[in-house]
Backbone atoms as SQL, in Angstrom:
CREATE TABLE atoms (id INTEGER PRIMARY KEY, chain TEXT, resi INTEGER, resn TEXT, atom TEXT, x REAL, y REAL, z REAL);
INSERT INTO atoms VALUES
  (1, 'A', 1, 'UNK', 'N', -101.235, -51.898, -40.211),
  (2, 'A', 1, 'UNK', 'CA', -100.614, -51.863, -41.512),
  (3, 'A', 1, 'UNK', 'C', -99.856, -53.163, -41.785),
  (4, 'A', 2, 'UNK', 'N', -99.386, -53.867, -40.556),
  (5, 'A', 2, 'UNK', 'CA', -98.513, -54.982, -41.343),
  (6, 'A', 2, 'UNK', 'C', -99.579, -56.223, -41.352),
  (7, 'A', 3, 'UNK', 'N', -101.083, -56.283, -40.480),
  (8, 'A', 3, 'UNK', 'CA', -101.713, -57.187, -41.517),
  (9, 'A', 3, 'UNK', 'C', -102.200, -57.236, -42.640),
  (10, 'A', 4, 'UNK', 'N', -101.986, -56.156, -43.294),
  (11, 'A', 4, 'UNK', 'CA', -102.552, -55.499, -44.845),
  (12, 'A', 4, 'UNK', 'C', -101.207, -56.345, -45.419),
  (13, 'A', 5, 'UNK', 'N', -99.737, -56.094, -44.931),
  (14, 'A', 5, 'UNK', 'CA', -98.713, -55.969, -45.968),
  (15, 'A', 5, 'UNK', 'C', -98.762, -57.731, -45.879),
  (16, 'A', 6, 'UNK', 'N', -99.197, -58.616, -44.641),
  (17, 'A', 6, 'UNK', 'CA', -98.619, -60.221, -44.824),
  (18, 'A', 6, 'UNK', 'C', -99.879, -60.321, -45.329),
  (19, 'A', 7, 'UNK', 'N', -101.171, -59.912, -45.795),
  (20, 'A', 7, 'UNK', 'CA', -101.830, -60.480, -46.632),
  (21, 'A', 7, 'UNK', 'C', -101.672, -60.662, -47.975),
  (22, 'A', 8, 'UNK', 'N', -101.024, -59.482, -48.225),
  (23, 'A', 8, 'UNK', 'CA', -100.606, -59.223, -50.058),
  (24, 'A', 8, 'UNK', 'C', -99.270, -60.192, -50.123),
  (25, 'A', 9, 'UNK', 'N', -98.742, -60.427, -49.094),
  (26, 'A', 9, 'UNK', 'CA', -97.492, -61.286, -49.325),
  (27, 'A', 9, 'UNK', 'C', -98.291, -62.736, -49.230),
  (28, 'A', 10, 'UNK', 'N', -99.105, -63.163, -48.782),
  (29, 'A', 10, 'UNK', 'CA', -99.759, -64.719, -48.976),
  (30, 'A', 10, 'UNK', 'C', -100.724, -64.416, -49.889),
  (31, 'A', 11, 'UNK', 'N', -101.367, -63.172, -50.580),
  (32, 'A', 11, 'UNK', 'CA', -102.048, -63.363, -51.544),
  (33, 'A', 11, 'UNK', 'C', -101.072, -63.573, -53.028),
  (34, 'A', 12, 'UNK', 'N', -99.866, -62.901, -53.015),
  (35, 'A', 12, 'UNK', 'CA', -99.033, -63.003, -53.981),
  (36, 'A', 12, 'UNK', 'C', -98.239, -64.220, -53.984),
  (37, 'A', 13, 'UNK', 'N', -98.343, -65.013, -52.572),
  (38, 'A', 13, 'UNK', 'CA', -97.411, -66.011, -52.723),
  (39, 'A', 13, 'UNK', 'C', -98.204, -67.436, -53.345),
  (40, 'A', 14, 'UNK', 'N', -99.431, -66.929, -53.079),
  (41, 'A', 14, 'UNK', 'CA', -100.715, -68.256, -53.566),
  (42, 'A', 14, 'UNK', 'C', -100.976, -67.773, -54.943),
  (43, 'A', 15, 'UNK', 'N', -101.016, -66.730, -55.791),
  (44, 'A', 15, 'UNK', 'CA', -100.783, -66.502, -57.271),
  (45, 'A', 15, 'UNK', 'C', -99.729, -66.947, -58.067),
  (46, 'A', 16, 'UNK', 'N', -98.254, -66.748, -57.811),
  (47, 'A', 16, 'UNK', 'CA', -97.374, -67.380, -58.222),
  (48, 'A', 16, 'UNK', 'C', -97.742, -68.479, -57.940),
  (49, 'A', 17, 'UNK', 'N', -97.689, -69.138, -56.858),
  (50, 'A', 17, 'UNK', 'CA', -97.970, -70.873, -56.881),
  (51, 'A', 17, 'UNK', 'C', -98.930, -71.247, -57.784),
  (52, 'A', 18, 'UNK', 'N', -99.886, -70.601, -57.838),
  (53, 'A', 18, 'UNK', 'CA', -100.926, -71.078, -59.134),
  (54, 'A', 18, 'UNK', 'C', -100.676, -70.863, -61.053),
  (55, 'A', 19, 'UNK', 'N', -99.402, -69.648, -60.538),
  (56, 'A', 19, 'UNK', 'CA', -99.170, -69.424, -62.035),
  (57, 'A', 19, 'UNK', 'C', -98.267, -70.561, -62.253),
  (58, 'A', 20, 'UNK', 'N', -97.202, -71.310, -61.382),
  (59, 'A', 20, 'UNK', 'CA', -96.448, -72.216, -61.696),
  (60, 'A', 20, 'UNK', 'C', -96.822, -73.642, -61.874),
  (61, 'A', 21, 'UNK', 'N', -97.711, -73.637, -61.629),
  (62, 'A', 21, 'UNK', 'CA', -97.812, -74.940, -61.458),
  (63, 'A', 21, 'UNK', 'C', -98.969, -75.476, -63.210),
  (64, 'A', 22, 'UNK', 'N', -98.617, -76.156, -63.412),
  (65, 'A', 22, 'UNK', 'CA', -98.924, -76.387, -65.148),
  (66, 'A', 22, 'UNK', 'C', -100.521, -76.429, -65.151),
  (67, 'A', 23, 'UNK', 'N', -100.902, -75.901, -66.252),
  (68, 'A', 23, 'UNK', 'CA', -102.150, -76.417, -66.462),
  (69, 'A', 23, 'UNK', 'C', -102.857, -77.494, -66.445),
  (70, 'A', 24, 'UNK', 'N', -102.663, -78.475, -67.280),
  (71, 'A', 24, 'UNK', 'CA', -102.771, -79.868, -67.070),
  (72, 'A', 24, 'UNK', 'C', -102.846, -80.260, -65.594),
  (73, 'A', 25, 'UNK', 'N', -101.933, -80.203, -64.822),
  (74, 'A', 25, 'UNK', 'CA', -101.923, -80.609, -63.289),
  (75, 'A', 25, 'UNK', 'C', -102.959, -80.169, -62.001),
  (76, 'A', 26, 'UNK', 'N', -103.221, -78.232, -63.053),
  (77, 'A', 26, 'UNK', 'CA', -104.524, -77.648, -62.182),
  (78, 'A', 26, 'UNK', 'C', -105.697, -78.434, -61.950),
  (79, 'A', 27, 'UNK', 'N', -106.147, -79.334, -63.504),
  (80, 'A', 27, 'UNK', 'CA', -107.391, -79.537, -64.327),
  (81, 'A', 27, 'UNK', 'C', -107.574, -80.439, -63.585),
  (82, 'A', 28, 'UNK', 'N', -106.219, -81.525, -63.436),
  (83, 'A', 28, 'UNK', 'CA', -106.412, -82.932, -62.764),
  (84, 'A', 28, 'UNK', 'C', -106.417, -83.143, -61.543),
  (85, 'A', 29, 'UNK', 'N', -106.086, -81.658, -60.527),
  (86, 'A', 29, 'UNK', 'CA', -106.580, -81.478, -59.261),
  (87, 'A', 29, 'UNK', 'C', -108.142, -81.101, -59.026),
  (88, 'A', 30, 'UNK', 'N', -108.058, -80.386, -60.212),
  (89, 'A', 30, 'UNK', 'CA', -109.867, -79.864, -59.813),
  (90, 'A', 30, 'UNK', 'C', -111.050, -80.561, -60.243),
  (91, 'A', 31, 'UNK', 'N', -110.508, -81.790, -61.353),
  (92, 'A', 31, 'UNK', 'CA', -111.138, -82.709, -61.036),
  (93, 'A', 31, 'UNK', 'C', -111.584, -84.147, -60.431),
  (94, 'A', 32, 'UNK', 'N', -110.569, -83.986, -59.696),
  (95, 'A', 32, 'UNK', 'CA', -110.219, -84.922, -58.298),
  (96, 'A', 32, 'UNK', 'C', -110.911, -84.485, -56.735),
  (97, 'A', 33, 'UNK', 'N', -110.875, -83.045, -56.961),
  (98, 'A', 33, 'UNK', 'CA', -111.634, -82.894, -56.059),
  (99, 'A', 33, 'UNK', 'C', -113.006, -82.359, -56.372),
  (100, 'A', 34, 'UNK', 'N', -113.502, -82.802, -57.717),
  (101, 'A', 34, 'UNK', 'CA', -115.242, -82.365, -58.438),
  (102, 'A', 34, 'UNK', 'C', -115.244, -83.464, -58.096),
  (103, 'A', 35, 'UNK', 'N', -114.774, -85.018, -58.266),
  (104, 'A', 35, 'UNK', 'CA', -115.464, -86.199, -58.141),
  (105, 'A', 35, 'UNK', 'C', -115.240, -86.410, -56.577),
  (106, 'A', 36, 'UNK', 'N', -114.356, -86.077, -55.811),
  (107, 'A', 36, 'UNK', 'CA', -114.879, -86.559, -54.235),
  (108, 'A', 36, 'UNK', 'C', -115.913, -85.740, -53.205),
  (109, 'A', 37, 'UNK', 'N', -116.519, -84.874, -54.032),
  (110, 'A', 37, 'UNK', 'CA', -117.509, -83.691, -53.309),
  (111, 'A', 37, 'UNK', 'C', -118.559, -85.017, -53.500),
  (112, 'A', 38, 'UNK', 'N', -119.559, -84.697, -52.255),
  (113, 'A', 38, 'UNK', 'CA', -120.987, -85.500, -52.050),
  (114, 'A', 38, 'UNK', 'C', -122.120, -85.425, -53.457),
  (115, 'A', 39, 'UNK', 'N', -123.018, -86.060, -53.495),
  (116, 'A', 39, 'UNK', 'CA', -123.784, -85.332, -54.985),
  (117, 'A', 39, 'UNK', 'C', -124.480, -83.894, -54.100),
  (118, 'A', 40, 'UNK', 'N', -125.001, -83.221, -55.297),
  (119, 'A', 40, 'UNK', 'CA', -125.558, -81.938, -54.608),
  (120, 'A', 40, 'UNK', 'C', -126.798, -81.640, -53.561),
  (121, 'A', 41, 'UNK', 'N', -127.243, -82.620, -53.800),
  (122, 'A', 41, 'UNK', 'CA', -128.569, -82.836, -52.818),
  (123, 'A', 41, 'UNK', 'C', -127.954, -82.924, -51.316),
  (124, 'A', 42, 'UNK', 'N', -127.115, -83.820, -50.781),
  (125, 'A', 42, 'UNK', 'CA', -126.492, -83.634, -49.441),
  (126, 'A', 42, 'UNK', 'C', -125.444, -82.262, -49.901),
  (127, 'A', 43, 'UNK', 'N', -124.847, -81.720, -50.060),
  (128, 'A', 43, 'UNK', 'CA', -124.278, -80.842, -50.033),
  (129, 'A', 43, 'UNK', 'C', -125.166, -79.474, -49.322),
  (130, 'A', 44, 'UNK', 'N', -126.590, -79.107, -50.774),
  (131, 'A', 44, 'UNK', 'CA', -127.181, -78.192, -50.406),
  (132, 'A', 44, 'UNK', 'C', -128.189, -78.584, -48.993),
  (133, 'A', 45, 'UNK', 'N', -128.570, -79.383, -48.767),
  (134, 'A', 45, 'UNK', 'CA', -129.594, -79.948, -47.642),
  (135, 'A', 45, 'UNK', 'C', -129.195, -80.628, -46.567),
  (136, 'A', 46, 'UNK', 'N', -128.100, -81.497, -46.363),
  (137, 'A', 46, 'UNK', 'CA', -127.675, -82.184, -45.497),
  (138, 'A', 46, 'UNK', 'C', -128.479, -83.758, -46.128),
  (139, 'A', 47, 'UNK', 'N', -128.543, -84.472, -44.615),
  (140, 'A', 47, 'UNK', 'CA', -128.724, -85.522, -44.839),
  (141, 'A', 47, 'UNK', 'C', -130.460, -85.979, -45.032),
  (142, 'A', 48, 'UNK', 'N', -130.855, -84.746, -44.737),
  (143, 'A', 48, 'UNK', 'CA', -132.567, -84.982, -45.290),
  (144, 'A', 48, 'UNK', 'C', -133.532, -85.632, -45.806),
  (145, 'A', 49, 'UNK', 'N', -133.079, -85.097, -47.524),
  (146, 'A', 49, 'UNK', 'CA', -133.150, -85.812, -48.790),
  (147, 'A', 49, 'UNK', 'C', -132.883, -87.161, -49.257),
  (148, 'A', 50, 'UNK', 'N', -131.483, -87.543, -48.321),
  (149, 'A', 50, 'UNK', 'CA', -131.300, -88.981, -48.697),
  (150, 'A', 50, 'UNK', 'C', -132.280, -89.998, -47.186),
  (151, 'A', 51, 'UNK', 'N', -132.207, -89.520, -46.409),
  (152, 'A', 51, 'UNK', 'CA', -133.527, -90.235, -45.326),
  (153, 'A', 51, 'UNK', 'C', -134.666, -89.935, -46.026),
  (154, 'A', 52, 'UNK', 'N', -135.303, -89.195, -46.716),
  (155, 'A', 52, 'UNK', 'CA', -136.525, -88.994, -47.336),
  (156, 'A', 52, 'UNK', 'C', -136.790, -90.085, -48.202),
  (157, 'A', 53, 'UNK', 'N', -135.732, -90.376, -48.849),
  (158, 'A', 53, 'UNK', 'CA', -136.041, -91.348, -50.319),
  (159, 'A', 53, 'UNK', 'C', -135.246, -92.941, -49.649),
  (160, 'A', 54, 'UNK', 'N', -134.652, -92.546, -48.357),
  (161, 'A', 54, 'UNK', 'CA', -135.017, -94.127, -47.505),
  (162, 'A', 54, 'UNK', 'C', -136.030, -94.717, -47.214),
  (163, 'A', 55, 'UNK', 'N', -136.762, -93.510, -46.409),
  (164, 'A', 55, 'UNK', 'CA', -138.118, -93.919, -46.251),
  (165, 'A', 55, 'UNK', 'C', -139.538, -94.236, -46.972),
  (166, 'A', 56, 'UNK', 'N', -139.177, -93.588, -48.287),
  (167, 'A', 56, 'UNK', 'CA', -139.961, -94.121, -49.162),
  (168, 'A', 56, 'UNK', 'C', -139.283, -95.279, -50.026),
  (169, 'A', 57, 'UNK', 'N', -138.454, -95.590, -50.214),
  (170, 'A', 57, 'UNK', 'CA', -138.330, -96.985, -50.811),
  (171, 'A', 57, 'UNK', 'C', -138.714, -97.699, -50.207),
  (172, 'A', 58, 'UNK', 'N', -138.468, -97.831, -48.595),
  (173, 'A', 58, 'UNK', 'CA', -138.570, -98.869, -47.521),
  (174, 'A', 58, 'UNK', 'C', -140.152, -98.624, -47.796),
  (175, 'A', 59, 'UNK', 'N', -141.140, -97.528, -47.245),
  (176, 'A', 59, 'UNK', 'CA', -142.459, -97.218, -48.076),
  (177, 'A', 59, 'UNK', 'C', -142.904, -98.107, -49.089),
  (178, 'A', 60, 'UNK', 'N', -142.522, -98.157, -50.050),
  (179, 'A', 60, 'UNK', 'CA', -143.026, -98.651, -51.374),
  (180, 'A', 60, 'UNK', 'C', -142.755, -100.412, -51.405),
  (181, 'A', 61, 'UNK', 'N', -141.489, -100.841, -50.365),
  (182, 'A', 61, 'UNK', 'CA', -141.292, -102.178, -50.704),
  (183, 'A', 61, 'UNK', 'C', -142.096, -103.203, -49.343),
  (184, 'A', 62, 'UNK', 'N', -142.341, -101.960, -48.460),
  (185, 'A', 62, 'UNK', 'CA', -143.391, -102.609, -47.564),
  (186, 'A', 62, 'UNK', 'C', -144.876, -103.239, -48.197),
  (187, 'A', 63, 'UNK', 'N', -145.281, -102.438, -48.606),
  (188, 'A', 63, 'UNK', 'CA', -146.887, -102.175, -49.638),
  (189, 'A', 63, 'UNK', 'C', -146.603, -102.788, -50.410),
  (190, 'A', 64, 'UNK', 'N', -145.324, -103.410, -51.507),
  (191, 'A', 64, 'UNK', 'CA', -145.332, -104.519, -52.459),
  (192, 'A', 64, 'UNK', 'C', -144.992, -106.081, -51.884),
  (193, 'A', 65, 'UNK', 'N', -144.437, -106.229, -50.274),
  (194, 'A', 65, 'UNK', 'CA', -144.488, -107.331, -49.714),
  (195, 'A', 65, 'UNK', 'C', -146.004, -107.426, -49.489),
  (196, 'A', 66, 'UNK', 'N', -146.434, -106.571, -48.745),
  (197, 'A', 66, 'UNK', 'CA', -147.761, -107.003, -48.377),
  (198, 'A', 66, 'UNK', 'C', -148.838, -107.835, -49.194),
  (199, 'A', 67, 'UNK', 'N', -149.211, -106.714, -50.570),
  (200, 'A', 67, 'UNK', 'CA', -149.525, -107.515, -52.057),
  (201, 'A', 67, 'UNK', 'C', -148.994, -109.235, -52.112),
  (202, 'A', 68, 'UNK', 'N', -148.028, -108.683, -52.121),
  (203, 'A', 68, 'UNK', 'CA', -147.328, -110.246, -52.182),
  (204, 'A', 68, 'UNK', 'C', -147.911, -111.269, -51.437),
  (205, 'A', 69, 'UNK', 'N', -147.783, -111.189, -50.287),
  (206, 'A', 69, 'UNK', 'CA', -148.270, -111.995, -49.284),
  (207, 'A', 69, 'UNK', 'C', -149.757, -112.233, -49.557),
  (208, 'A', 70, 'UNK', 'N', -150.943, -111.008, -49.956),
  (209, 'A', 70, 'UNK', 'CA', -152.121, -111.833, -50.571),
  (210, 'A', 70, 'UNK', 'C', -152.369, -112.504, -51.514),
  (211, 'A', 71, 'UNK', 'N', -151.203, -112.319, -52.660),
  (212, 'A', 71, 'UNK', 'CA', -151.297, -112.931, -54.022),
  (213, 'A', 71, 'UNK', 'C', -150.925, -114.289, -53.193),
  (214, 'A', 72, 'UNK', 'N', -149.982, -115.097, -52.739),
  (215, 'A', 72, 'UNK', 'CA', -149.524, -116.097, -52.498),
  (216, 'A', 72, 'UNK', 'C', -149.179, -116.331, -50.459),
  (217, 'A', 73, 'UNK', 'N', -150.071, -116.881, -50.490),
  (218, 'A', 73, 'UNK', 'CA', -150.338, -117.083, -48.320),
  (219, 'A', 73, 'UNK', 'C', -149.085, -117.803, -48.027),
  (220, 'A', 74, 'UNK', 'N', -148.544, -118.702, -49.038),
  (221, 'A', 74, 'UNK', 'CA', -147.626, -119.515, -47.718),
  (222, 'A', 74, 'UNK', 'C', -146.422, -118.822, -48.191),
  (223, 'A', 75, 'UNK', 'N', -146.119, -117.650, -48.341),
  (224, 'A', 75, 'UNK', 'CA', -145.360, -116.563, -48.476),
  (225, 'A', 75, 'UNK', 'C', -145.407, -116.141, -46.965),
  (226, 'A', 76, 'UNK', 'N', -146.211, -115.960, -46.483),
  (227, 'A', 76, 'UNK', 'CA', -146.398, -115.114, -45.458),
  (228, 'A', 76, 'UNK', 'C', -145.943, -115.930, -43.976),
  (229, 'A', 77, 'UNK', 'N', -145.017, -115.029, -42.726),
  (230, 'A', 77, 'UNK', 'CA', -143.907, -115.814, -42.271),
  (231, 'A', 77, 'UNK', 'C', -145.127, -116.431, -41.414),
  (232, 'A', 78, 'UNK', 'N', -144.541, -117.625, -40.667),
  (233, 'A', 78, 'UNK', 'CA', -144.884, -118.321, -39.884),
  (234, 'A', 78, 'UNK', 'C', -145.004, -117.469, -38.165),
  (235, 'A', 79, 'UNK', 'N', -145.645, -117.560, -37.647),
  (236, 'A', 79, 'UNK', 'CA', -145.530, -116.932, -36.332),
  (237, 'A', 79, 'UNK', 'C', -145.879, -118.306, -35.058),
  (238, 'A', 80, 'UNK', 'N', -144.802, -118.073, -34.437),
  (239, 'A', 80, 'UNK', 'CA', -144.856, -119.504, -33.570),
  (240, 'A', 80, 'UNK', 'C', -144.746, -118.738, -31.812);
């Protein structure tokens, strides 16, 4: 019974704190902490998604050096 009664006493003591504290000040906490959350893609997935679209840029800029290098040869490095 008395962890029932210190819950209603920290659930009531975290309501008042929220009723006191001004509106304005709520808004500008909650959106202080909307802009330091990750974007949603790492949030819902982890780090996955952003290695996925590493590997394809790195992908895509490999295959446009290469091009490169046949359009124009003395582009292409020296090997000694």
């Amino acid at each position: 019974m008395a962890d029932a009664d210190e819950y209603i006493k920290y659930i009531t003591e975290r309501f008042v704190q929220y009723i006191e504290t001004p509106k304005e000040e709520r808004r500008r906490s909650r959106s202080e902490a909307r802009s330091a959350r990750g974007p949603w893609h790492v949030r819902w997935f982890g780090m996955a998604p952003a290695s996925i679209a590493m590997w394809w840029n790195n992908r895509r800029w490999r295959s446009f050096k290469d091009k490169l290098s046949v359009k124009f040869p003395f582009r292409q490095k020296q090997v000694k």
